[in-house]
C-alpha positions as CSV (number, residue, x, y, z in Angstrom):
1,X,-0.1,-22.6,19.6
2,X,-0.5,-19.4,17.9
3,X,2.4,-17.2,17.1
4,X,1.0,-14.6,19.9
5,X,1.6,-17.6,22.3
6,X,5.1,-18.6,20.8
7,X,6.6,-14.9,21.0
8,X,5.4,-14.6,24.8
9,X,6.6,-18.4,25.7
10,X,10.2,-17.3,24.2
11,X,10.5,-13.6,26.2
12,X,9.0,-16.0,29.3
13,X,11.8,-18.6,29.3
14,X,14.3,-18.9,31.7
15,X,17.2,-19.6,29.0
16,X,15.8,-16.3,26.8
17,X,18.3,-13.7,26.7
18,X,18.2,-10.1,28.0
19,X,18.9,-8.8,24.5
20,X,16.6,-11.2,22.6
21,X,13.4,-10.5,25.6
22,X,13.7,-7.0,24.9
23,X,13.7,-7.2,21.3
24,X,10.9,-9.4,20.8
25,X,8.8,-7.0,23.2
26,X,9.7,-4.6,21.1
27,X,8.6,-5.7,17.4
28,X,5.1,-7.3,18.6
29,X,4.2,-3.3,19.2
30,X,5.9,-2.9,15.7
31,X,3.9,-3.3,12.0
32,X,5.0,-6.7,11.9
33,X,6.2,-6.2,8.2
34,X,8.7,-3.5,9.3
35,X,10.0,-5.7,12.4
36,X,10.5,-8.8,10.1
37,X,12.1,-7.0,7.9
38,X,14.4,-5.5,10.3
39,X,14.9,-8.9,11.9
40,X,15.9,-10.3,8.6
41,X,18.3,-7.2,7.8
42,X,19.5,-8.3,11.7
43,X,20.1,-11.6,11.4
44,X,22.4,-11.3,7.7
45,X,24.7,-8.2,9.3
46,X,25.0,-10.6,12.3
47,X,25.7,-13.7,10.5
48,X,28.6,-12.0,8.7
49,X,30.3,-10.2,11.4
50,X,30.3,-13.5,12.8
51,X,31.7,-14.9,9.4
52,X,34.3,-12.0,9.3
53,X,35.0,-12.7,13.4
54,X,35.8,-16.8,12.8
55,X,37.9,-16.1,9.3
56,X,40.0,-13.5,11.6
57,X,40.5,-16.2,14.1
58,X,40.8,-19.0,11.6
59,X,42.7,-17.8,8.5
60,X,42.4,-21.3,6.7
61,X,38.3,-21.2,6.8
62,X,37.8,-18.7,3.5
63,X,34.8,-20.1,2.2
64,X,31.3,-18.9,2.9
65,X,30.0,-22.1,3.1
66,X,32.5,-23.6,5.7
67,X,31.7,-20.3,8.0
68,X,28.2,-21.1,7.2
69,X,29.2,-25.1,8.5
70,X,30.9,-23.6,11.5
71,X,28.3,-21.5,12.2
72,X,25.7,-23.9,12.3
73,X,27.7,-26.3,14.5
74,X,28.4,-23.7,16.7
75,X,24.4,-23.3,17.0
76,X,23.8,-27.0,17.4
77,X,26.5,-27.6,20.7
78,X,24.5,-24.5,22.2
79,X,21.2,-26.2,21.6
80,X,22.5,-29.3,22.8
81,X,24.1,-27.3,26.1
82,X,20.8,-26.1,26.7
83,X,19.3,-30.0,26.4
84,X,21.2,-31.2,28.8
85,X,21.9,-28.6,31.7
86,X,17.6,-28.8,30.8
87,X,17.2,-24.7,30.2
């Protein structure tokens, strides 16, 4: 499957979110090196205001590497909810 076909499987899935659809629609009419970039720039601010948001709610996790831990277990139980309710 090309990456064409990937994109438009993703912003066609039942489980894709409202926020993530219109996004993607939006970088495939971008220069794709501007919208990865942009992604990438994304994705980092993200990951640390989520960092920021679990060290508020858990004082004791002060490493970036356990927020990194948490964060990726966090991803895993969402992929596994999405397994089994079969989205």
């Amino acid at each position: 499957m090309n990456i064409d076909a990937e994109i438009q499987n993703v912003i066609s899935a039942a489980d894709t979110s409202a926020w993530l659809r219109q996004a993607l629609q939006t970088a495939v009419e971008r220069d794709p090196a501007d919208a990865a970039n942009d992604a990438e720039r994304l994705s980092e601010l993200l990951a640390r205001r989520f960092d920021t948001t679990v060290r508020e709610l858990h004082p004791t996790m002060l490493s970036e590497q356990e927020c990194f831990m948490y964060r990726e277990q966090v991803r895993a139980m969402a992929d596994l909810r999405k397994e089994t309710l079969g989205v």
